[in-house]
C-alpha positions as CSV (number, residue, x, y, z in Angstrom):
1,X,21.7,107.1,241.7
2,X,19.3,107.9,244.3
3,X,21.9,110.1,245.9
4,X,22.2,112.1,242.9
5,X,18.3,112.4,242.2
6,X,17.9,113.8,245.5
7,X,20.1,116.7,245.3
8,X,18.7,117.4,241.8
9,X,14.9,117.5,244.0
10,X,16.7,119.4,246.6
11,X,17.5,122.5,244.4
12,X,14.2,121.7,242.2
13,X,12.5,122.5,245.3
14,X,14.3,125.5,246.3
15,X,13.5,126.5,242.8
16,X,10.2,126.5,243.0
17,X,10.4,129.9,245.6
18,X,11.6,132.9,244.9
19,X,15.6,132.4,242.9
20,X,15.9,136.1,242.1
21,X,17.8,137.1,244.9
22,X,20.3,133.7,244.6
23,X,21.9,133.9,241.2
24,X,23.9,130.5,241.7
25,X,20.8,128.6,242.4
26,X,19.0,130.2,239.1
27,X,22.0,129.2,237.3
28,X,21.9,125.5,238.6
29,X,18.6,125.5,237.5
30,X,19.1,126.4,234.6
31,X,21.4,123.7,234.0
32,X,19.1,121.4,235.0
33,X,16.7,122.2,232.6
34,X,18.8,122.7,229.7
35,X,20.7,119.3,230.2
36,X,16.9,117.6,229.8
37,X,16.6,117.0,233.6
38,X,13.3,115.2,232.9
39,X,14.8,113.1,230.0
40,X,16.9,111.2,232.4
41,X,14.5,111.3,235.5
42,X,12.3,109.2,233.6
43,X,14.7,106.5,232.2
44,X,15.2,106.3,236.2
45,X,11.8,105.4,236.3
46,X,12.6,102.0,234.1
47,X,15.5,100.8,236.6
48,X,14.3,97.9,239.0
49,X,14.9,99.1,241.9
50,X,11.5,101.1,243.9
51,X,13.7,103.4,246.2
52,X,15.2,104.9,243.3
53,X,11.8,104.9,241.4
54,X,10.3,106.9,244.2
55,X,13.2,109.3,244.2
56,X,12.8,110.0,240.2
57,X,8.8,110.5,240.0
58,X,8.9,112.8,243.7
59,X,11.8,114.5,241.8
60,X,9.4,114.9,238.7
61,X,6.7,116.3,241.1
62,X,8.8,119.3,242.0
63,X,10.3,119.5,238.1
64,X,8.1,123.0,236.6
65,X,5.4,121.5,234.6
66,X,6.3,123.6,231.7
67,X,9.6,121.7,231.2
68,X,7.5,118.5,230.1
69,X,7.0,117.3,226.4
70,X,4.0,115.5,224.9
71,X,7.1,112.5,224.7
72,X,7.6,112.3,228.0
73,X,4.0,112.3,229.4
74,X,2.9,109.3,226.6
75,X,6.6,108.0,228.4
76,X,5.1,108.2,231.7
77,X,2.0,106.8,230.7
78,X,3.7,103.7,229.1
79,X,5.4,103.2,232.4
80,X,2.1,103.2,234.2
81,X,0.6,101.1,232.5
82,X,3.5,98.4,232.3
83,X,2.8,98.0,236.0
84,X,1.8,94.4,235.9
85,X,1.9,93.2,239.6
86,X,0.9,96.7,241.7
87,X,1.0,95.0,245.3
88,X,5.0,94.2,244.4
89,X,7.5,96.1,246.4
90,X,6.3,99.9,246.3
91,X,4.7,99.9,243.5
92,X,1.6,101.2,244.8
93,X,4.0,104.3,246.2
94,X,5.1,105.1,242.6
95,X,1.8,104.6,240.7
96,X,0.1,106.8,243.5
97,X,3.5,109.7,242.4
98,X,3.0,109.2,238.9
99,X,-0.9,110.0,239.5
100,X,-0.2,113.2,241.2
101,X,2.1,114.3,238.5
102,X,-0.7,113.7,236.2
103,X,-3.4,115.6,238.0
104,X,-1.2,118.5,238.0
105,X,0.0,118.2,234.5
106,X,-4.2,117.7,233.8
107,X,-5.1,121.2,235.5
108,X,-1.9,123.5,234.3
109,X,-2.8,125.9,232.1
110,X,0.0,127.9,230.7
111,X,1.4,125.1,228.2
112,X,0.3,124.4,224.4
113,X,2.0,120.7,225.6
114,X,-0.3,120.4,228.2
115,X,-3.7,121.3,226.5
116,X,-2.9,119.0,223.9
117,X,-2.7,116.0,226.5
118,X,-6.3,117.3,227.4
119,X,-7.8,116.6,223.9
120,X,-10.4,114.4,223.2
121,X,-9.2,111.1,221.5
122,X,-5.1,112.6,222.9
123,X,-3.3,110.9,225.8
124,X,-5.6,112.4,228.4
125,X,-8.3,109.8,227.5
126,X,-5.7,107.1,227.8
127,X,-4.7,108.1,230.8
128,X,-8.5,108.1,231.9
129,X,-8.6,104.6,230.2
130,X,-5.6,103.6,232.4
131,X,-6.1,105.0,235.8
132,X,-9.7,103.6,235.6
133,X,-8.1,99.6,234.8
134,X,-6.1,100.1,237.7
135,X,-8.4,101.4,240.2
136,X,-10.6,98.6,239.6
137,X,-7.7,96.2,239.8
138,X,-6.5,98.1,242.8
139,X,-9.8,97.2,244.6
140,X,-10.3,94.2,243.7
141,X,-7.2,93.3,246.4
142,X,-7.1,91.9,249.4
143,X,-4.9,93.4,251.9
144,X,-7.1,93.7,255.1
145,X,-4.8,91.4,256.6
146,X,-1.7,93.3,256.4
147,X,-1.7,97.2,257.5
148,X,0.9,98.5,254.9
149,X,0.0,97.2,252.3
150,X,-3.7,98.2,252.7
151,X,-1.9,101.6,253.7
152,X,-0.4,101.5,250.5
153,X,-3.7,100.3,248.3
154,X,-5.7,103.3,249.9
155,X,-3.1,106.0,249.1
156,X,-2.6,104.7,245.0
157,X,-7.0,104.7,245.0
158,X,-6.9,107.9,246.8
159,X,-4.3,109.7,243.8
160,X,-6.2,107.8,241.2
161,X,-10.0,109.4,242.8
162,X,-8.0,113.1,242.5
163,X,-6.7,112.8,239.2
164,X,-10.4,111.8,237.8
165,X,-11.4,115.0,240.0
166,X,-8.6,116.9,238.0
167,X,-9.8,115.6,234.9
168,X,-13.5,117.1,236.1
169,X,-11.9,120.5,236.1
170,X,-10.7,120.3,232.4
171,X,-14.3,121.4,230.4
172,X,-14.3,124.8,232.7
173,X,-10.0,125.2,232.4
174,X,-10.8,124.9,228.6
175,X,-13.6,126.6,228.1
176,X,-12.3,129.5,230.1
177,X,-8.7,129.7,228.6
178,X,-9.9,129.3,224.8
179,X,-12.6,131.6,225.2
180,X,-10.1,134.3,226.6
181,X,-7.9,133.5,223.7
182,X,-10.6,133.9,221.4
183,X,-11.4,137.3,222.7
184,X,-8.1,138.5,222.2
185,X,-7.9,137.1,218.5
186,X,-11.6,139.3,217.9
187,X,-13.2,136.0,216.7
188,X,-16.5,135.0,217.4
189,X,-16.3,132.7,220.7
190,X,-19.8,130.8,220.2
191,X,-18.5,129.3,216.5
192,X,-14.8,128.5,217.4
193,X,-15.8,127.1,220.5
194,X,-18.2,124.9,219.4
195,X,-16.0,123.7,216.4
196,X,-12.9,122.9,219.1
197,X,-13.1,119.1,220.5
198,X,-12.3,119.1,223.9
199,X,-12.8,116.4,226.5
């Protein structure tokens, strides 16, 4: 399985530079995305078995951020939160994926998907809710005593610290994309922002 993920990252990665110029490698892509690439990436993410976890959630890092559904980001958050025991295995490596992945899915802006996971009382306050439990759960460990695990506590902190600062960025994001929006529907800006409930 891991095999097989890695080859789908490999040309997900490729993909993300310039395809015009290599039709074969658009068409692959293609594929991928119409065969729900991210569908199966995250049942991946529910196999016991942390290589192949960390495969599937770097292979969702380099999957477009368009691709994703309001589904599959409350599945990711599910998952996430499901992590009972975060020093086990690589754990820690997975959650600290999964956080990055959030971050970026925080501060896109070209998705109607995406700005609804950013609405107040939506999934991005869960996931606030969430990354906060396990920050403070992730300090509250003691791993001086053994160098990769602290390794391994400092890097799942560290995503968790970025993602809040991601979520920081999501008043200006919002307030800059609806009021351009606004503008080009010729409505008054002041009014219809102050009605829209935004984190």
């Amino acid at each position: 399985i891991k095999s097989a993920i890695d080859v789908i990252r490999h040309f997900s990665i490729i993909g993300r530079a310039n395809t015009n110029d290599v039709k074969y490698l658009k068409n692959i892509l293609n594929v991928l995305d119409s065969n729900g690439r991210e569908k199966y990436l995250f049942k991946c993410l529910s196999i016991k078995n942390d290589r192949v976890k960390i495969a599937a959630i770097q292979c969702l890092n380099e999957t477009p951020l368009d691709q994703f559904d309001i589904q599959e980001i409350t599945k990711l958050l599910q998952i996430i939160r499901s992590s009972q025991d975060i020093g086990a295995g690589e754990t820690e490596i997975v959650l600290s994926e999964a956080f990055t992945l959030l971050s970026r899915l925080a501060l896109f802006k070209n998705s109607k998907t995406i700005r609804e996971f950013r609405i107040k009382g939506g999934l991005g306050a869960q996931a606030i809710d969430i990354a906060w439990t396990l920050l403070m759960k992730n300090s509250e460990r003691k791993t001086y005593d053994n160098g990769k695990e602290d390794t391994e506590k400092f890097k799942l902190s560290e995503s968790i610290v970025r993602f809040f600062q991601a979520c920081s960025a999501w008043n200006e994001v919002e307030t800059e994309k609806y009021t351009n929006d606004l503008k080009v529907a010729e409505v008054d800006p002041i009014d219809e922002y102050q009605a829209e409930t935004l984190m």
